[in-house]
C-alpha positions as CSV (number, residue, x, y, z in Angstrom):
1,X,7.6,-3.0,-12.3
2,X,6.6,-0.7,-15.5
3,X,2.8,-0.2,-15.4
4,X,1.6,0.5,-18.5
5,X,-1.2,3.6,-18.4
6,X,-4.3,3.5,-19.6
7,X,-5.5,6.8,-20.4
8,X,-9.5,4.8,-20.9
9,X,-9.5,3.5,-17.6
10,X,-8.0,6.7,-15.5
11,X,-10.5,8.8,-17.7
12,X,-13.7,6.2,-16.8
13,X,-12.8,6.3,-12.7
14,X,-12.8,10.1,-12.7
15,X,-15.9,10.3,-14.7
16,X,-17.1,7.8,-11.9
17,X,-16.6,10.2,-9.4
18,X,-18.3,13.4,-10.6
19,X,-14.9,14.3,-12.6
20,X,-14.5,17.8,-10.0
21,X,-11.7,18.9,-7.5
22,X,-14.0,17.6,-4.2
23,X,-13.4,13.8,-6.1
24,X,-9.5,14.1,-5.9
25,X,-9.0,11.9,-3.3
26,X,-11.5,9.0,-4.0
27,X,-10.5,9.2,-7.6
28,X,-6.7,8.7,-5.7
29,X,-7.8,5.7,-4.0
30,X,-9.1,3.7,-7.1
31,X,-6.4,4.6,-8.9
32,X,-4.1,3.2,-6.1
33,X,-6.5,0.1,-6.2
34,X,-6.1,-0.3,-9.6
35,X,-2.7,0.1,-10.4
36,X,-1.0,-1.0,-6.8
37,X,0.5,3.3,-7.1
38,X,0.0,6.3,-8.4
39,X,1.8,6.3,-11.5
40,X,3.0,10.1,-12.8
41,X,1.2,9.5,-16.3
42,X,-2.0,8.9,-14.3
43,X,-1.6,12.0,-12.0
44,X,-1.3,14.3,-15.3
45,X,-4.6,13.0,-16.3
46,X,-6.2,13.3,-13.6
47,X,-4.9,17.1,-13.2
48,X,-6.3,17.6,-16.9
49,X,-9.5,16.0,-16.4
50,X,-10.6,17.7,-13.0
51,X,-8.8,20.8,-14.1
52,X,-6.8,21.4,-11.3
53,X,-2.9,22.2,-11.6
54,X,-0.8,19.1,-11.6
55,X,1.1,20.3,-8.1
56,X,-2.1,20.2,-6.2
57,X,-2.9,16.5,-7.2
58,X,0.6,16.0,-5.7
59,X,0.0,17.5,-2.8
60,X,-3.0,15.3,-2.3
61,X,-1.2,12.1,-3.3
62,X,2.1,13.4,-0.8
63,X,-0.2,14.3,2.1
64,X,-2.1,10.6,2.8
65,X,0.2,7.8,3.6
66,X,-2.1,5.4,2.2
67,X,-0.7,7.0,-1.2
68,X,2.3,6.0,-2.6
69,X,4.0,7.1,-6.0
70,X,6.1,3.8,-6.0
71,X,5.2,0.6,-6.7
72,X,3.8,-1.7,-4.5
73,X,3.4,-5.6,-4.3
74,X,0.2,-7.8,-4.3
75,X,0.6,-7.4,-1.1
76,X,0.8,-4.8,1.5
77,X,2.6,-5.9,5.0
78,X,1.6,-3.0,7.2
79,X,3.8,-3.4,10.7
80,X,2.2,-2.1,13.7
81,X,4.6,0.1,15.7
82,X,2.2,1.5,17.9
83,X,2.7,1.4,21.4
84,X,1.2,-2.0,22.3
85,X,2.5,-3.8,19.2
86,X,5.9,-2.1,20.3
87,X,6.0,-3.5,23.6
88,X,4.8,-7.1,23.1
89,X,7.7,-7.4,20.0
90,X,6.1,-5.6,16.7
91,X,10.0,-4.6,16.4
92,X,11.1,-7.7,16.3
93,X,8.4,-8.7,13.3
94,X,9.6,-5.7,11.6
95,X,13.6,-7.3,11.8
96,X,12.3,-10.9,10.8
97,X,9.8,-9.9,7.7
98,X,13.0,-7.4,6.7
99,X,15.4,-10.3,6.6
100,X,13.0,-13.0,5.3
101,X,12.0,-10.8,2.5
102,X,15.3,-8.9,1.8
103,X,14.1,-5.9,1.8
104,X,13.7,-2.9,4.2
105,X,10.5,-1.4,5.3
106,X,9.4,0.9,2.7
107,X,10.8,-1.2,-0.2
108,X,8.9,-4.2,-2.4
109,X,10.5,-7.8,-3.2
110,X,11.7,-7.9,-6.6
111,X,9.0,-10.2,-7.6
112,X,6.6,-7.8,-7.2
113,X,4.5,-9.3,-4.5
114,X,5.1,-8.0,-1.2
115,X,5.6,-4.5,-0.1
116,X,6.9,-3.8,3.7
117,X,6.0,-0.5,5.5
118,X,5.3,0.8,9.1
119,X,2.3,2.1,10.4
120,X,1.5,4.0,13.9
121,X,-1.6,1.9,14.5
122,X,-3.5,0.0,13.4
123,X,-6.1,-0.1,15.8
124,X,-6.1,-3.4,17.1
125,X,-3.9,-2.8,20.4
126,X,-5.4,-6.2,22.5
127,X,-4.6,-8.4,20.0
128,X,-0.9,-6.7,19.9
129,X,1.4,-7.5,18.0
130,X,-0.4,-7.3,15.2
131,X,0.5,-6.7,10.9
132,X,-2.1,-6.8,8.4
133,X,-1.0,-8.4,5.0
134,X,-3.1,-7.2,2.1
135,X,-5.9,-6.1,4.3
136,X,-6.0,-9.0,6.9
137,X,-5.1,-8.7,10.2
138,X,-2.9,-11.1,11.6
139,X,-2.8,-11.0,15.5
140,X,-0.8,-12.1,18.0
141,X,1.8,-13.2,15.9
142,X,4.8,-14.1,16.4
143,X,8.5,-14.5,14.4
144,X,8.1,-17.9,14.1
145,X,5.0,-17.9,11.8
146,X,6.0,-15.0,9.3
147,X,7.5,-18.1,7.2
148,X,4.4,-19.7,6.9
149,X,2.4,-16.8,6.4
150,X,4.3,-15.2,3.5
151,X,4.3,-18.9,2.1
152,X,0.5,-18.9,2.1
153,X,0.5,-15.6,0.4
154,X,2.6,-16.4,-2.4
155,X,0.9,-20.0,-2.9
156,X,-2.0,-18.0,-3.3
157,X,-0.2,-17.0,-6.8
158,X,0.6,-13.6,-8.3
159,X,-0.9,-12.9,-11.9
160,X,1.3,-9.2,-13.2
C-alpha cells in the first residue's frame, strides 16, 4: 500500500487545529483517519508546520497504540485479550481470524482491507468475548461466525 501524500490536505488539518504543539495529537488522529497510518512524509510536515522537532512528533505517534506508522486495512479487527474475553475463548478468535485471514496479529491482508491486532480491553467484559471490526463491537462471538463476518465486511466493498 503506497499512500500518496498530500502536502494540501496534512497542511489544512493542522490549520484545523490551531496549527500549535498542544494540537499534536488530535492533528495525529485525523491524519490516522485520513490516511489509515501515519505516513513519514506526513510526520515531517507536521513537525515543520507546528514547529516542533521531527523526534518529538515520533514520540507522540510511538507512545499511543491507537497510532500506527504502518499501514492499516479498511478495517481494524481489534481482539479483546482482556481477562474476561481471555477466559470465555478471545484466544481462540485471535487463532481462527489469524488463520482465516493469513496473517498474524499486528500484520494487514494483502488486499488491503483488514488489519489484525490485540488490545487489553476493550471495555465490554459481560458481553465477553468480544472484537470490534472497524469500530463495531461484535459480542459474544464465537469461531464459527468470523467466516461470515469478515464476508460481510468485504461484501461491503473496498474503494483504494
Amino acid at each position: 500500500m503506497n499512500t500518496e501524500v498530500d502536502r494540501g490536505k496534512v497542511k489544512e488539518i493542522v490549520g484545523r487545529h490551531g496549527g500549535d504543539e498542544s494540537s499534536a495529537v488530535a492533528v495525529l488522529q485525523d491524519l490516522q483517519e485520513e490516511f489509515r497510518y501515519l505516513p513519514k512524509e506526513a510526520l515531517t510536515i507536521v513537525s515543520d508546520e507546528l514547529k516542533v522537532p521531527l523526534s518529538r512528533v515520533y514520540e507522540i505517534a510511538t507512545f499511543y497504540n491507537a497510532f500506527s506508522l504502518k499501514p492499516r486495512g479498511k478495517y481494524l479487527i481489534e481482539v479483546c485479550a482482556g481477562t474476561a474475553c481471555h477466559v470465555q475463548g478471545g484466544f481462540n478468535l485471535m487463532d481462527r481470524l489469524e488463520r482465516d485471514l493469513n496473517i498474524s496479529c499486528g500484520e494487514t491482508t494483502e488486499d488491503a482491507v483488514f488489519t489484525l491486532e490485540e488490545v487489553r480491553c476493550l471495555g465490554c467484559c459481560s458481553l465477553a468475548p468480544v472484537v470490534r471490526i472497524g469500530g463495531n463491537i461484535h459480542p459474544y462471538l464465537t469461531q464459527d461466525e468470523i467466516p461470515k463476518i469478515l464476508k460481510n465486511y468485504r461484501k461491503a466493498g473496498v474503494k483504494k
